[in-house]
N, C-alpha and C positions, 0 to 999 in steps of 0.2 A: 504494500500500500504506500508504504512512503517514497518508493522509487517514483511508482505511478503519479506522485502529486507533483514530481519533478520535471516531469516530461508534457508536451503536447497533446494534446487526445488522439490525435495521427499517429503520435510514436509506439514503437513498440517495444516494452518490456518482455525477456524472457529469461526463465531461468536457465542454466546451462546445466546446472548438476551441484551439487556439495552447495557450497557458499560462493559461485560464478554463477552472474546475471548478464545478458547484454542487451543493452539496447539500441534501439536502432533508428536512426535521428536522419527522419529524409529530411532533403532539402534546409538543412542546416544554416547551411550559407560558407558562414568564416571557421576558422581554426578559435577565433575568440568565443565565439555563440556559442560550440561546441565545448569549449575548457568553461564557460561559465557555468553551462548546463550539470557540467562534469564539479564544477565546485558546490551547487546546490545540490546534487547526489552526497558526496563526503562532508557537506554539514549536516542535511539529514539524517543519514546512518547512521551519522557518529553523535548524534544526542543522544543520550541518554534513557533506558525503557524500561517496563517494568513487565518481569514474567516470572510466574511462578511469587510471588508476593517478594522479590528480590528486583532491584535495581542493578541495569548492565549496561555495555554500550561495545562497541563492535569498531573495529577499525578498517577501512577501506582504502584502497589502492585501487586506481582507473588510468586503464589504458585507450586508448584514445586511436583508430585508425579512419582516415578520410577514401572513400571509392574516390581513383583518381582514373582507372581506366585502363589501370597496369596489369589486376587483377584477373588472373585466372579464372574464378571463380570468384565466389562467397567465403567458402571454405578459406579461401587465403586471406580473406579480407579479417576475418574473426582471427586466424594465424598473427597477422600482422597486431590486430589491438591486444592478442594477447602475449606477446612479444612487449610489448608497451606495460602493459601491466604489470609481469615478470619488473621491470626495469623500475617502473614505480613500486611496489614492493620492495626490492633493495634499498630504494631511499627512504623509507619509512612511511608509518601510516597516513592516511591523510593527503596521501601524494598523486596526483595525476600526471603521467607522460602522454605526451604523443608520437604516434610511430615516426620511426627517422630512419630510411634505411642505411643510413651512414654508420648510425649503433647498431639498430635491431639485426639489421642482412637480411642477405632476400630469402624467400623461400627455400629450405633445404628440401 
């Protein structure tokens, strides 16, 4: 639910599996619309909830890839943001990357 209040009624939120969600932000526009989006995501998350009569909060890490038209598929495109995300996780919580294929490299 809190993803959902972060995004577009267009967009689509999905979960991947475990604790990996992506979503998927047509017509975005800029690299900024897209990292703000992605900073209302990791304020949300990260406030603070209550489950189980205990108070918790959860730290997020977002990777970030743009369809530029390079892409093979789909499949590479979810590759690339998650390559992005790996990278923001090393830097610590709360942290968003966007794909660069200068760091990330290209599809193995």
């Amino acid at each position: 639910m809190r993803l959902r209040k972060c995004v577009r009624e267009s967009d689509l939120v999905s979960r991947v599996g475990g604790d990996e969600f992506t979503l998927i932000l047509e017509d975005i526009g800029t690299t900024a619309a897209a990292e703000a989006v992605a900073v209302k995501v990791v304020d949300s998350l990260s406030a603070p909830f209550e489950k189980d009569g205990e108070v918790t909060s959860v730290g997020v890490s977002i990777g970030i890839a743009f369809f530029d038209g390079s892409e093979t598929d789909a499949e590479e495109l979810v590759v690339r943001a998650d390559r992005a995300m790996y990278r923001a996780k090393r830097s610590g919580k709360g942290t968003t990357k966007l794909y660069d294929p200068a760091i990330d490299g290209a599809r193995a």
